[in-house]
Steps between C-alpha positions, in 0.01 A plus 500: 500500500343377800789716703393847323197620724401860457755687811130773489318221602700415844590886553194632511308219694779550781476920497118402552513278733796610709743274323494151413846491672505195729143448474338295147115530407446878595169436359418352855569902613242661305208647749153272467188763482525865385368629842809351674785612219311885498575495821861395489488130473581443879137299515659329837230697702281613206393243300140519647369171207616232374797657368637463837600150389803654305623732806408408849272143477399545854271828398293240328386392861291862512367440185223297547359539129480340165636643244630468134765806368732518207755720448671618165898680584585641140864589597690581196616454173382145438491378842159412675374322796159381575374359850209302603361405853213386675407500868242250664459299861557169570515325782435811692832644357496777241734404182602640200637420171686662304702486122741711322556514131792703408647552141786690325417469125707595182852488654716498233826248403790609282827353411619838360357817453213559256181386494405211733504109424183453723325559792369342840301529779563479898221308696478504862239338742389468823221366702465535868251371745468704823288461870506702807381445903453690796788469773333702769242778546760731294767302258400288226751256314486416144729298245547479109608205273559568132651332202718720303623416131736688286607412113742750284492336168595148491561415920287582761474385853232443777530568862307591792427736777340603838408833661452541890298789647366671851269740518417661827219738604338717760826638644316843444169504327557498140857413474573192359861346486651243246817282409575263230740306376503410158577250236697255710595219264738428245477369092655252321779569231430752175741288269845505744349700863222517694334891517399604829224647626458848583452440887384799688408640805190759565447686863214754485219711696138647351258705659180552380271785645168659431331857431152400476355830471660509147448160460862434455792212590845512504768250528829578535764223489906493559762258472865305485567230220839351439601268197679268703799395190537883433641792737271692434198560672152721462293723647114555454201735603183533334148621546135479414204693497179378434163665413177347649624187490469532122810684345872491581817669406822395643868607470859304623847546493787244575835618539853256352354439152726586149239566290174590701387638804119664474185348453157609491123366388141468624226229534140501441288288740130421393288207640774282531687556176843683550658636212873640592832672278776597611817676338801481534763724335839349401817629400753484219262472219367167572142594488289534797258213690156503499317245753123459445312237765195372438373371849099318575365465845254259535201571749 
């Protein structure tokens, strides 16, 4: 019984994800904060919060604020994700934490067709810990640990994993540039072999401008990531307008994905409360993600 896990299950967390393939826990791709996945889920150069903990760790070193933020991903069917972080100083370093809950419920086991015998659920978990410095006047540095647990009905596993990223500034006045590598680790054995991590590799530029006479900003952002067990590889651009500081509405595409290529949302900003959704439309009747990010700035 154990060997009869629902094939819907597996399928349509790869077409999300860009394939489990050679890469386990794909929960560890999902985009942290609906302002970074409505605007494509690069978030190497855009993740302008805490958030940046999940992309690019060394962004965390411009970020000088403390913050709380949760994030809800309903992505489809029965499948749901739910992230947690915090950002604080200490020791004249910034750091954040963050935690990810994410669950597959109801999957269904049959020995023959008809109804089913029972059901289970698919846990998996992750906490990460995350700091950034300044190199020089322009580059920053920043690092990620995290603790990553998996269990599929009766086995699960635990591993761990780190992320490296630069961040580099003032090239041209607002342009910022960003690389990361990701989810460097490994996992112990799932019953009879190890899964491994979906390493990956972000490259990416923003540049943010501003038409103060209509009290507007924009960002725009592009950029390179590359699943480095798969052969294939992604491209992203994305955009942002905001309105007196106050309202936002982005857009992003990224290019290489089965099921999903557009996304879209907006953000409301109000004396330190950010409330964000994004959208993002998927194909082949799997049913479509909605992100909503609940994010507190404290004074």
């Amino acid at each position: 019984m154990k060997k009869i896990f629902v094939i819907f299950f597996f399928t349509s967390l790869g077409l999300f994800a860009q394939s489990v393939g050679n890469g386990g826990v794909a929960f560890l791709k999902f985009g942290f904060g609906a302002r970074n996945i409505a605007m494509s889920d690069l978030g190497v150069v855009s993740a302008n919060d805490l958030s940046a903990l999940n992309y690019n760790p060394s962004l965390l070193a411009l970020n000088n604020k403390t913050q709380l933020s949760f994030t809800h991903n309903s992505l489809f069917q029965d499948l749901s994700s739910e992230m947690f972080g915090g950002s604080f100083r200490a020791l004249g370093l910034p750091v954040a934490i963050g935690v990810n809950t994410t669950t597959v419920s109801n999957i269904e086991v049959r020995l023959k067709p008809g109804d089913p015998i029972s059901t289970f659920s698919v846990h998996y978990f992750a906490t990460s810990i995350s700091s950034a410095f300044q190199v020089t006047d322009n580059i920053f540095a920043g690092a990620t640990f995290k603790y990553v647990y998996e269990n599929i009905f009766s086995d699960d596993a635990t591993g761990y994993g780190f992320d490296f990223g630069l961040t580099y500034q003032k090239l041209i006045d607002g342009l910022t540039l960003g690389a990361s590598l990701r989810n460097i680790g490994s996992m112990n054995q799932l019953r009879t072999e190890s899964t491994k991590l979906p390493t990956d590799l972000r490259l990416g530029g923003a540049y943010s401008f501003s038409v103060n006479e209509y009290n507007l900003d924009f960002t725009a952002l592009a950029g390179f990531q590359k699943y480095t067990l798969q052969n294939d590889s992604h491209i992203h651009f994305g955009g942002e307008a905001v309105y007196q500081k106050m309202f936002a509405l982005r857009l992003g595409y990224a290019s290489g994905y089965d099921s999903k290529n557009i996304s879209t949302g907006f953000g409301v900003l109000w004396h330190g409360i950010n409330l964000d959704y994004a959208y993002v439309p998927v194909k082949y009747g799997l049913g479509d993600s909605h992100i909503i990010t609940f994010t507190y700035t404290f004074d």
